[in-house]
C-alpha positions in Angstrom: -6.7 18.3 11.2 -9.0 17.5 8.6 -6.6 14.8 6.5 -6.3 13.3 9.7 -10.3 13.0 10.2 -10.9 11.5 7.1 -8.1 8.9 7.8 -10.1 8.4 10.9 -13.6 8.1 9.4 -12.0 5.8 7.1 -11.0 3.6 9.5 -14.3 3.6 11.4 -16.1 3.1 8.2 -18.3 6.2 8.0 -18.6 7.1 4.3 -20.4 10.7 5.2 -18.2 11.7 7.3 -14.9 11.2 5.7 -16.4 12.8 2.4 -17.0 15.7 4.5 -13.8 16.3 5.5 -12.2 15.7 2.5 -14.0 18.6 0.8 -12.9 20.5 4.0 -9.4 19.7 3.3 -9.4 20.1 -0.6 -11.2 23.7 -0.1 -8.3 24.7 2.2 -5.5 23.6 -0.4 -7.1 25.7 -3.0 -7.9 28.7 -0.2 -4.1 28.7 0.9 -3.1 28.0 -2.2 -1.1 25.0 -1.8 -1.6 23.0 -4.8 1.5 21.2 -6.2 3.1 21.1 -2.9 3.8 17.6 -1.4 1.3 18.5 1.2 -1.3 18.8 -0.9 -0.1 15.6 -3.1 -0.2 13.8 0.3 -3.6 15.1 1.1 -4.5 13.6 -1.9 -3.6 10.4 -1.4 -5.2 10.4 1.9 -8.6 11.0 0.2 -8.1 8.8 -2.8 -7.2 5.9 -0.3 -10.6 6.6 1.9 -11.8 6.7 -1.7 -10.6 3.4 -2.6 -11.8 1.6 0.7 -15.2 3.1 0.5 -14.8 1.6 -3.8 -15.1 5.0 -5.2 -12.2 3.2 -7.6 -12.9 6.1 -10.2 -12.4 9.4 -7.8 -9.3 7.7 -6.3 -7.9 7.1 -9.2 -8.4 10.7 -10.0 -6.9 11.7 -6.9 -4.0 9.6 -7.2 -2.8 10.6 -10.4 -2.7 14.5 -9.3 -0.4 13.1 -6.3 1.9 11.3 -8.7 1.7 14.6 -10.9 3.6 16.6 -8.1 5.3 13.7 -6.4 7.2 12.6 -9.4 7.9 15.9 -10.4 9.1 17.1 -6.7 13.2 16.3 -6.0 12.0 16.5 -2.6 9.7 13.5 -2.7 11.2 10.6 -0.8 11.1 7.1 -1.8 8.9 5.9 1.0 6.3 8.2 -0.2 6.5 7.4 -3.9 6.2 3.5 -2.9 3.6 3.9 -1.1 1.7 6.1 -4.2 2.3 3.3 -6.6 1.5 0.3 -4.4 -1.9 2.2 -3.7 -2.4 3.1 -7.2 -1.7 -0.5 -8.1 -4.4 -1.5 -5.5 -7.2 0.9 -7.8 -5.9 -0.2 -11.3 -6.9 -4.1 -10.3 -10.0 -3.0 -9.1 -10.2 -1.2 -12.2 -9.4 -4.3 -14.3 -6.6 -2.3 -15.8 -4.0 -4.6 -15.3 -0.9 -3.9 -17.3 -1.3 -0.4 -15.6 -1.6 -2.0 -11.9 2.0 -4.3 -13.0 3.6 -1.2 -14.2 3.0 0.8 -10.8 4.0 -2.0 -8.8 7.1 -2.4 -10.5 8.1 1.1 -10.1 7.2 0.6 -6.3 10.1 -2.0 -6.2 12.0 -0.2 -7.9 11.9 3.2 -5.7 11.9 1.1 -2.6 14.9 -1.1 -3.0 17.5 0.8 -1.5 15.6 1.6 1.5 16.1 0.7 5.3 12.5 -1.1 4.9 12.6 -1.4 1.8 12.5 -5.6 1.5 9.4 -5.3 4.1 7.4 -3.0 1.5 8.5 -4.9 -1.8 7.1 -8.3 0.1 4.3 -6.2 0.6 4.4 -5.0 -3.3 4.6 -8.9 -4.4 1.9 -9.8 -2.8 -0.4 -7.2 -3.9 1.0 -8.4 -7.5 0.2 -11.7 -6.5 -3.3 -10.8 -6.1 -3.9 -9.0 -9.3 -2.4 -12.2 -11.1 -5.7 -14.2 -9.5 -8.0 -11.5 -9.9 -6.6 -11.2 -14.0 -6.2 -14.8 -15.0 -7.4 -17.2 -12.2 -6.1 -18.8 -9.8 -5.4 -22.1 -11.9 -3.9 -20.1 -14.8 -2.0 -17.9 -12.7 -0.5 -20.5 -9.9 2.9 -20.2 -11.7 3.7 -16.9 -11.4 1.3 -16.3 -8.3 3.8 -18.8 -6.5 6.8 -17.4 -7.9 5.7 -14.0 -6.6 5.0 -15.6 -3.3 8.5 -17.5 -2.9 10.1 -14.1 -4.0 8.2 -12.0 -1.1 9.2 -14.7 1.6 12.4 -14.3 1.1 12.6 -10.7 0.9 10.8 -10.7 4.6 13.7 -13.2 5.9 16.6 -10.6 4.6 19.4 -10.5 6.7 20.1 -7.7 8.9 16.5 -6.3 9.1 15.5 -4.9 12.4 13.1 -7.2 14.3 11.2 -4.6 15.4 7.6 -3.4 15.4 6.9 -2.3 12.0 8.6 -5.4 10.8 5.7 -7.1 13.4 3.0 -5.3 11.8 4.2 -6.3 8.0 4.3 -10.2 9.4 1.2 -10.0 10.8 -0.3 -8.0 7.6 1.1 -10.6 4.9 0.3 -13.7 6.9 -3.2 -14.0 6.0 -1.9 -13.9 2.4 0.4 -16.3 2.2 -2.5 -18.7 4.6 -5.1 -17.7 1.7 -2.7 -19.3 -1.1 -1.8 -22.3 0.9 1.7 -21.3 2.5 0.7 -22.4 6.0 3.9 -23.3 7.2 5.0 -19.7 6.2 1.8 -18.1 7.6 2.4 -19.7 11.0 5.9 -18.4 10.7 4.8 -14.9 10.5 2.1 -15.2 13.2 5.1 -16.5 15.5 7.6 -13.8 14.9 4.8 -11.1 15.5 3.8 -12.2 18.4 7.0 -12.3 20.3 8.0 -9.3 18.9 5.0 -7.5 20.4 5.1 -9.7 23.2 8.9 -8.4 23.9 7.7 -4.8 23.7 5.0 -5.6 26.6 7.4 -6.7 29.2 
């Protein structure tokens, strides 16, 4: 109950509040004595992401890397939730200007999620992020190259043939459109914005 609050206070934007139930949370891992499981690594992340939106970039960081600790160390982690640790972790290392680091986790997300039922939707997803850290590292003018590269490579991973057209693959259009719009990919923007909507529109009838 209390990971799920701080999700929610994180969502709502209420700094306070989400602190407060992450300390709930983290006292109740070390009371029950579940460090090193995978709940507790996904606890963890939980925080360090309500960390990172808040930019407590430091203290996520933190958090993060005692996740990967038990995630990559756990045969029982899956895939989805190791690509998810890295692409997040990529997220802090840009904001951190640590660079090579941020490229490093991203590529490890793509590697972990390449074989997955979803896994094209969450390496367009990884691309992107990339994408972004190219322009926040060397400029938009110096890093068009590979920032378009990255871009033509995540387009095409989102038309891959034989993913289901269903409502996660609506939410991942509708969450990289504004990307591609912001680099000038209108045409592929508006593409995304139309296949959302009828999907969603198809789930309403």
């Amino acid at each position: 109950v209390e990971n799920e609050l701080v999700g929610h206070f994180r969502k709502v934007r209420k700094q306070e509040q989400a602190h407060m139930h992450a300390d709930a949370a983290l006292d109740l891992i070390r009371t029950l004595e579940f460090e090193g499981t995978i709940s507790a690594a996904t606890t963890y992340v939980n925080i360090a992401t309500a960390c990172n939106s808040f930019g407590e970039n430091a203290r996520a960081l933190e958090l993060f890397e005692m996740a990967r600790t038990i995630y990559e160390s756990s045969a029982a982690t899956g895939n989805d939730l190791l690509g998810g640790l890295y692409n997040n972790m990529g997220l802090v290392y840009a904001a951190l200007g640590r660079f090579p680091e941020s490229y490093e986790v991203y590529k490890k997300a793509l590697t972990v999620m390449k074989n997955e039922r979803y896994g094209p939707l969450e390496s367009a997803v990884t691309l992107l992020n990339m994408a972004n850290a190219v322009e926040d590292e060397a400029g938009l003018t110096e890093g068009e190259p590979r920032i378009y590269e990255l871009l033509d490579r995540a387009e095409a991973l989102l038309d891959t043939p034989g993913i289901p057209h269903d409502g996660y693959y609506a939410f991942v259009c509708e969450k990289c459109a504004p990307a591609f719009s912001g680099y000038g990919y209108f045409l592929t923007a508006a593409k995304l914005e139309k296949i959302s909507r009828e999907i969603y529109s198809r789930g309403a009838e």
